[in-house]
C-alpha positions as CSV (number, residue, x, y, z in Angstrom):
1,X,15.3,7.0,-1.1
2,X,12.8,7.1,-3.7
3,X,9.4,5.2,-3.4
4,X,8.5,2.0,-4.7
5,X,6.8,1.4,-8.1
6,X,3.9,0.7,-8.1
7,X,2.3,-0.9,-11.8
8,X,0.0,-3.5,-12.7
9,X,0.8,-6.4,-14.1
10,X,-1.3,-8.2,-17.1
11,X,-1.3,-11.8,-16.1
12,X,-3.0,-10.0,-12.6
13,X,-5.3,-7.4,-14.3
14,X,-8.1,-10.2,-15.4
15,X,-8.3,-11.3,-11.7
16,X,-8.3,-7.2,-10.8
17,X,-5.5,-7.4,-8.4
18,X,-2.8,-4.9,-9.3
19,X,0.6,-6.8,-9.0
20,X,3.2,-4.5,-6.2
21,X,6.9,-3.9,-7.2
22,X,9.3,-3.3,-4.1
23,X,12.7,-3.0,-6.0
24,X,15.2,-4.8,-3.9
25,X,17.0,-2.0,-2.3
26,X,13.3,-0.9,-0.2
27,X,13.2,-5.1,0.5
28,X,17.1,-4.2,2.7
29,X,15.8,-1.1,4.2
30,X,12.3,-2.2,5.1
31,X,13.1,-5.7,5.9
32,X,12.0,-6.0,9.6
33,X,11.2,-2.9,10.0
34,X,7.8,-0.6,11.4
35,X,7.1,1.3,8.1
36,X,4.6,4.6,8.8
37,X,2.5,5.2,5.7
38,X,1.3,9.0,5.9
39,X,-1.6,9.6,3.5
40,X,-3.6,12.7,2.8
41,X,-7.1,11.6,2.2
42,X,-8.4,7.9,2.7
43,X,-11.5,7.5,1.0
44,X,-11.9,3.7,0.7
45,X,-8.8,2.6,1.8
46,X,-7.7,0.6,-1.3
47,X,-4.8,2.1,-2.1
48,X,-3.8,2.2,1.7
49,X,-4.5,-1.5,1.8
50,X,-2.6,-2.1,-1.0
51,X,0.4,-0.5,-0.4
52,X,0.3,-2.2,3.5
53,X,0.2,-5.5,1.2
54,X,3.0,-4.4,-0.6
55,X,5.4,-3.4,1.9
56,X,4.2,-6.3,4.5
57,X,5.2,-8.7,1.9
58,X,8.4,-6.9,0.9
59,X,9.4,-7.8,5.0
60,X,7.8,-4.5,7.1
61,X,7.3,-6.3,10.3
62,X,4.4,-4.0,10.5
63,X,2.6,-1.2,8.8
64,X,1.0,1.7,10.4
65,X,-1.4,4.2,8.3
66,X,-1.7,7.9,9.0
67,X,-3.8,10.2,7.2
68,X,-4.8,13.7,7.3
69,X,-8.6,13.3,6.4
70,X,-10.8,10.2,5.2
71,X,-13.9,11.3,2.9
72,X,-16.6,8.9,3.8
73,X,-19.5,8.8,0.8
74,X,-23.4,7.7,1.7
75,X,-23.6,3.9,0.3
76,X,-20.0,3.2,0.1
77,X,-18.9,0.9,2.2
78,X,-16.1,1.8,5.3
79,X,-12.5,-0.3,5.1
């Protein structure tokens, strides 16, 4: 399978939320589905959360979120 796409879409950009594309064969294989998301590094979870979003509202019935390492940086707030 190959992954979703992922682009932002204009109308979306001025209120900063990037717009998610799951094409509709991930939607079939997904649909009701535990989906594992394995990450490398997490450093402030955005694009972790984002992609849970995405696949959550493509039908995962849920969405777990693995990573091999999370960078924290002093002043920046944790997810």
């Amino acid at each position: 399978m190959e992954p979703a796409r992922t682009r932002k879409d204009p109308g979306d950009a001025a209120a900063g939320e990037p717009f998610r594309i799951v094409s509709a064969r991930w939607r079939t294989e997904i649909a009701g589905q535990r989906v594992v998301l394995v990450d490398d590094v997490i450093t402030t979870g955005a694009t972790a959360e984002a992609a849970t979003k995405a696949l959550l509202g493509a039908g995962a019935a849920t969405v777990d979120v693995l990573a091999v390492a999370r960078v924290t940086t002093p002043g920046l707030a944790s997810p």
